[in-house]
N, C-alpha and C positions, 0 to 999 in steps of 0.2 A: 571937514575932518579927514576924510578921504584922500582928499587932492594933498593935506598937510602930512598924511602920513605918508604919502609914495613922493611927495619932497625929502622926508627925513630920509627912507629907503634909498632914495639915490645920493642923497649925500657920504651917507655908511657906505654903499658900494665905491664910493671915488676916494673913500678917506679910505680903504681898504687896498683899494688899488693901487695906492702911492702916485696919485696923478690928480692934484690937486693943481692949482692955478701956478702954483710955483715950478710944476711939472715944465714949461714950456721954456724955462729959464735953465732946465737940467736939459737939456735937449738940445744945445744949441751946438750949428756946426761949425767944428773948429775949420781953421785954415786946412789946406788939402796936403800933405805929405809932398816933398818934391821923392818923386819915384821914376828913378833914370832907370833905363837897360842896360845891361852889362855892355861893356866894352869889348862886345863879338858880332859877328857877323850873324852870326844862327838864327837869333830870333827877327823875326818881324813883324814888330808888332805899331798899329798901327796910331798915330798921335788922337789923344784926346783934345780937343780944341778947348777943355774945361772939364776941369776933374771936382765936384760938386760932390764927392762921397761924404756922408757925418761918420765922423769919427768920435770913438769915447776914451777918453785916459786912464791909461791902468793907473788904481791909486798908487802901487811902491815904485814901479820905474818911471813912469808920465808921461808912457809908449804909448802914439796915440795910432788907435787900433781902428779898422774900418770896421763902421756896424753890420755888415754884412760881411760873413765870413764865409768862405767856400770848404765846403765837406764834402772831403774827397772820396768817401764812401763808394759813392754811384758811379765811378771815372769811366768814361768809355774803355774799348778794348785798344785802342790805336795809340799810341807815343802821340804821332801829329795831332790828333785831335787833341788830347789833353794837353799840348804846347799851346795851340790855338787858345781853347779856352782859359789858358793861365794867362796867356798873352792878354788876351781881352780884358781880362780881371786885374790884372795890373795895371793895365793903360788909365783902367776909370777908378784906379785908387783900391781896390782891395786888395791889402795885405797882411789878411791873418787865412790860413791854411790848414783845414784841418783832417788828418789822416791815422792809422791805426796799424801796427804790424798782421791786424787778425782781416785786414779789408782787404776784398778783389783774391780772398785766398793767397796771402804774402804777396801777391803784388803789387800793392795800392803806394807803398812808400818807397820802392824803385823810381817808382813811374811820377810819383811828385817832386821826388829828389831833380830827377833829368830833368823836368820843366823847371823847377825852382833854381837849378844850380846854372841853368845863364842869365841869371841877375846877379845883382851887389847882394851877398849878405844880408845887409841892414837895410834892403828896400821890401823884404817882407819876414813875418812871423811865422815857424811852422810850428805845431800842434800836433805831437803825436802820443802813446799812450804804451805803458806796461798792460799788454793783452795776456796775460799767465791764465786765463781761464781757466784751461785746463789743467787737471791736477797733477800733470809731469812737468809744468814751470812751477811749481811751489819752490821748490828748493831756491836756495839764491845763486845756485851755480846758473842753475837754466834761466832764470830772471834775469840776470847780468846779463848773458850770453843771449837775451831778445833785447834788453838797452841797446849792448854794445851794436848790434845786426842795426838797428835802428839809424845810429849815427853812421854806419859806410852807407845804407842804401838812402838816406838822407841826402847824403853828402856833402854833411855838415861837420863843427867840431862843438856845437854846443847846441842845446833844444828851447827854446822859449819860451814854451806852454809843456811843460808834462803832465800828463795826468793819469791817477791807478785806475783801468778802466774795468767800464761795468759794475761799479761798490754798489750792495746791497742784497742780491741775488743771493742764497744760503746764508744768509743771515751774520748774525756779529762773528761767529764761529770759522764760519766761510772768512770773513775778514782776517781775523786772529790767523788764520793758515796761510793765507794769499802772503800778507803784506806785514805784520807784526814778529809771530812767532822764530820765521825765519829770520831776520833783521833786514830787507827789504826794505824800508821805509826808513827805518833808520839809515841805511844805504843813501839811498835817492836823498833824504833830507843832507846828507854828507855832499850829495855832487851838485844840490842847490850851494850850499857854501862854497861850493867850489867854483859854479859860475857854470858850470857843463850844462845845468840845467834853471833856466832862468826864471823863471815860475813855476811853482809846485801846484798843483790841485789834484779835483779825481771827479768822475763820470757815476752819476747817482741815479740805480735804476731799483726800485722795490722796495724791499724792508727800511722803513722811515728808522728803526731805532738804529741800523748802522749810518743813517744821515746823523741822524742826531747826537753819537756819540762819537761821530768825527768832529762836528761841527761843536759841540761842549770841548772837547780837548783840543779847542783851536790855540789856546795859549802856549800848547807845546808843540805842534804843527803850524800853527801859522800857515795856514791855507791863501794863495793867493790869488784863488777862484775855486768854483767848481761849475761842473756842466750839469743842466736839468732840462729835464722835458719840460716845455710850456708852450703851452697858447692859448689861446680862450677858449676852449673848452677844456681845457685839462686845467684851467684855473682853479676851478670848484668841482668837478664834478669826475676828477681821476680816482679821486677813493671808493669808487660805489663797485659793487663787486657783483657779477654778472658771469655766468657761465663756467664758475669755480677762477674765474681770475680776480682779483685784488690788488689794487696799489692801497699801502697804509694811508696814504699823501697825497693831498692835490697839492698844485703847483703855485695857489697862494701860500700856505703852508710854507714850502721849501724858499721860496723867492723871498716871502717877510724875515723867515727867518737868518737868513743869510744876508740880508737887508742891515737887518739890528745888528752883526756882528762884524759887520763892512768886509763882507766879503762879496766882490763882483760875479756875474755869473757869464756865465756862455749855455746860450740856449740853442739846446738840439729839437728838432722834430715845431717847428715852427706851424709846419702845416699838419702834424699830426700823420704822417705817413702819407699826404697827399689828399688824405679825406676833406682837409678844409679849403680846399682848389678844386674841388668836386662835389660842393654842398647840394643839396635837391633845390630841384627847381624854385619851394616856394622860397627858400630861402635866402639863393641866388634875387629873387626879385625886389627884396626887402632892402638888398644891401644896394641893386641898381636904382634905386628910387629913390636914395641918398649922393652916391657917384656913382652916375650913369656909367663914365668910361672904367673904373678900376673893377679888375680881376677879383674873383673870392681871396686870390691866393695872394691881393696885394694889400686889401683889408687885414687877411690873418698877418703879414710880417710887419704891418705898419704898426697894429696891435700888441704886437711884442716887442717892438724899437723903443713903441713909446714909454716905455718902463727904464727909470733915468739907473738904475744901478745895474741894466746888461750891458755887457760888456761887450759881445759883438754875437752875432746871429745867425746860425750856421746853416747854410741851404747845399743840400745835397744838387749840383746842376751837372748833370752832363748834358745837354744839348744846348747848345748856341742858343735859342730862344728864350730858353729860361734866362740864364744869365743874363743877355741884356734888359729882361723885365725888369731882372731882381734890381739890374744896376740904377735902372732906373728909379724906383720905390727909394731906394735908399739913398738917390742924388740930388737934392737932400732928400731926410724922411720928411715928411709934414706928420706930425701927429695926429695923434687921433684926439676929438673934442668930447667933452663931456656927452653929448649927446651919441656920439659913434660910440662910446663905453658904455651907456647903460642899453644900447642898441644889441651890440656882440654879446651883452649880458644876457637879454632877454633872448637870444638866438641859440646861444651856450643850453639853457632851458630847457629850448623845444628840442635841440637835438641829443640833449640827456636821457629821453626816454627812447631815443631808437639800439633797438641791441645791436649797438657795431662791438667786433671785436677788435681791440686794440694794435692790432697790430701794424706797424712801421712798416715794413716790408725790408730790415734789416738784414735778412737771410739765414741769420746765424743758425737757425732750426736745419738749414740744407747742411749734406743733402739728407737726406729720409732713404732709412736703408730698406723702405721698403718701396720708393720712389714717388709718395706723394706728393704732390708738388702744395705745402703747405702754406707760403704767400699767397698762389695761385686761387687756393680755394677760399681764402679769409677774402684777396683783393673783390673777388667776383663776389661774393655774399653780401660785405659791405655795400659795393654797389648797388646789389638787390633791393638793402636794407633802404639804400639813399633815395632810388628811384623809385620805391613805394613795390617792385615786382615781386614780393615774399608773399606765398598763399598764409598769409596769417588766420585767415575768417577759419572757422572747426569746420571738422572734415564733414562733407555732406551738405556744407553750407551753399549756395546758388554759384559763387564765382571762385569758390575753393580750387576745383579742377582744375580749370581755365586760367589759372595765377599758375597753379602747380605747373603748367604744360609750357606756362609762358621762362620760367623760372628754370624750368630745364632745358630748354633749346637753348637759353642765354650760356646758360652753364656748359654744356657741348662745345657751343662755339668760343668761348673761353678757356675749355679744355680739352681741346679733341682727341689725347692723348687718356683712353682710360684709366691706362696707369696710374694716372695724375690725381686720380679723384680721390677726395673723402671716404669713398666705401673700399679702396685700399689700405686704409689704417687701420691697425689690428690691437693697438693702444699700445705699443709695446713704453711707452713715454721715454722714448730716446731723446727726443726734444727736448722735452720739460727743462731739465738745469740748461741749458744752450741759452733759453728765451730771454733776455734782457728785460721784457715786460711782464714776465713770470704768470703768460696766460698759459693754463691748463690744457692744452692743444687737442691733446684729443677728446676732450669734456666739447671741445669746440666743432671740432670733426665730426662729432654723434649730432648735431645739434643740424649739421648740412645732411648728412645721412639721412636723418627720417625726412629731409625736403627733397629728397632726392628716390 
């Protein structure tokens, strides 16, 4: 009876996953894009002997897009670097790009435009986003006037993925001010007809009912994607609410139901801010006992390719090394087997109950006008959390101290700068509306303090 029921269980978890047998037949790599270099001298980039990328087809144009998409987020500081790595990226077939007026502090879509604009046009996708966060682009003057800035430092005359970014954060309200009330959307829905903007979507962070009440009036938007957070641990286990933060949604949730309305997705935070390239040891062991030779960090993107309705898979690379891994994983993807899903499943599990906080390392909390370095101290705790170095035992318990003392050298040497620390924050919650993952920052900061 036992063995019959953890059959049943795993068949409900594959029939949930959408990666049933017929999964492997959604998956399959199309032909490779032919992807020339412009007709200049500038670039050198060098020939691929075999360009092996999988690619997915956008359902309305049948643009077929590379499953791995580069997120220009992280871009170095150097022009030459980021030619390099575009160069790279193009060579092995990736041509979807995606970038933000709000990234690198206004300068992330300069600096992709120059790389991007000594190619053909139509040998790659860019991806950029209406960043109005703040509440002096609500109006449509200043909205327009971030579009229009978008397309000179592009250097382009039309966008191919647009998307409203950040939706969710302050709720349907917050929505109604951003993107409705002004006519904004109505706007943009205008320069889709026009062709200026060549898919419409939007970037879904927080409050599920403004997902949900995009995604119900898709009959009148017609959404031609949207971007979400996933991976196998945020599959099930993003809605649990820890240290005053909360997502309404895990990213089964968002992905099924966007699934049933056929709308593709674009997934951000694949590796979860870098945490699932940096699993604890025992769990790193479990996965090499399976594939000895692949990465934590090649398991999580193989794990989210193999989901047949994404649309391509955004990896934040600025270093040379990464990139050619990622090119790799994705040249082709091999999927993942029933047995590696109910594996990631049960891993998902065990690393539910460690309190990491959420956090991406997106930045947008910086800077801290009182100088903490708030990545800084989430990236080193998580750590803590991964590598078992947290005095969790009660105080006075045998190895209590001994953790506490090991836990704060670590911490020193990852922030030598006192400034930097946790017991600088004074809660003022300047942060708080900034966070895209709407964790409660300095709920988070009391919580390294009394470790500290």
């Amino acid at each position: 009876m036992g063995k019959e029921r953890k059959e049943i269980d795993r068949r409900q978890f594959l029939r949930k996953l959408g990666l049933g047998s017929g999964a492997a037949m959604a998956m399959m790599t199309l032909e490779p894009l032919s992807i020339l270099a412009a007709d200049k001298a500038e670039p050198q980039v060098g020939k691929s002997s075999s360009n092996r990328m999988t690619y997915r087809v956008q359902h309305g144009s049948k643009e077929q897009i590379s499953l791995l998409g580069f997120g220009m987020m992280r871009l170095p500081d150097s022009q030459e670097q980021v030619n390099s790595l575009v160069d790279y990226a193009i060579s092995h077939g990736v041509n979807y790009f995606d970038t933000a007026p709000a990234y690198k502090n206004g300068r992330d879509e300069a600096m992709t435009g120059i790389a991007l604009s000594r190619y053909p046009r139509d040998s790659y996708y860019i991806a950029t986003k209406m960043s109005n966060q703040d509440r002096r682009n609500w109006t449509l003057a200043a909205a327009k006037s971030m579009y229009e800035k978008s397309f000179r430092e592009l250097q382009t005359d039309y966008i191919d993925y647009y998307l409203l970014h950040s939706v969710g954060g302050g709720g349907l309200e917050q929505l109604q001010s951003r993107f409705i009330n002004n006519g904004l959307l109505d706007f943009l829905l205008a320069e889709r007809k026009a062709g200026r903007i060549r898919h419409l979507g939007f970037s879904y962070h927080g409050d599920v009912s403004v997902f949900d009440w995009l995604i119900d009036h898709n009959e009148q938007y017609h959404w031609d994607f949207v971007q979400i957070q996933m991976n196998y641990l945020d599959w099930r286990h993003a809605s649990m609410e820890r240290g005053g933060w909360k997502r309404d949604a895990d990213a089964e949730y968002l992905y099924n139901k966007l699934n049933k309305n056929g709308i593709q997705c674009v997934i951000m935070e694949p590796l979860r801010g870098g945490a699932l390239s940096r699993v604890p040891q025992e769990i790193a062991s479990q996965l090499r006992k399976v594939r000895p030779d692949d990465s934590p960090a090649k398991w999580a993107f193989r794990w989210v390719g193999s989901h047949p309705n994404v649309l391509t898979v955004l990896s934040g690379m600025n270093r040379m090394e990464h990139l050619e891994e990622n090119v790799k994983t994705f040249s082709p993807l091999e999927t993942c087997t029933e047995a590696e899903n109910v594996l990631l499943a049960g891993i998902a599990d065990q690393m539910s109950g460690i309190p990491t906080v959420p956090c991406t390392t997106c930045r947008y909390c910086m800077p801290c006008p009182f100088d903490v370095d708030i990545p800084g101290n989430f990236a080193y705790y998580n750590e803590a959390v991964n590598q078992h170095l947290l005095p969790l035992p009660v105080k006075g318990s045998a190895d209590y101290e001994a953790k506490r003392k090991q836990f704060l050298d670590g911490y020193k040497k990852a922030l030598p700068n006192e400034k930097n620390w946790a017991t600088t924050c004074i809660g003022c919650e300047a942060c708080i509306p900034k966070c895209p993952q709407q964790i409660r920052i300095p709920n988070q900061m009391d919580r390294i303090i009394e470790l500290l």
